[in-house]
C-alpha positions, 0 to 999 in steps of 0.5 A: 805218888797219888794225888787225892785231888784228881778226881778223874774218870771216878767222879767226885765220890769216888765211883763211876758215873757211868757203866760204859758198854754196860749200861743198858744190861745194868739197867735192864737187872736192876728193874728185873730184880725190882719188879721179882723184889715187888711180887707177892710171896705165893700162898703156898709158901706163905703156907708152909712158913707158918707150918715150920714156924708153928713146929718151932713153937711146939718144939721140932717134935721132928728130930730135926734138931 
């Protein structure tokens, strides 16, 4: 039987408080992934989203569709 009252190892909520050995390479992802979150889109792909969304606009004279 299950007793739903034993917290355990899982914490109050349901999920670990820690990552054990894991820690440190948990850590060092998530502010990567945050600093590559943060940085600029570069001009030249700004550039060619506009491009394909002015050939949406106009109606894909392309084929593509």
């Amino acid at each position: 039987m299950i007793d739903r009252n034993d917290k355990g190892a899982a914490g109050s909520r349901g999920r670990r408080t820690s990552l054990g050995p894991n820690d440190a390479i948990a850590s060092q992802l998530k502010q990567y992934f945050t600093s590559v979150e943060q940085e600029p889109i570069p001009d030249h792909l700004l550039s060619l989203l506009e491009k394909l969304d002015e050939a949406e606009r106009s109606g894909g004279s392309n084929g593509a569709n």
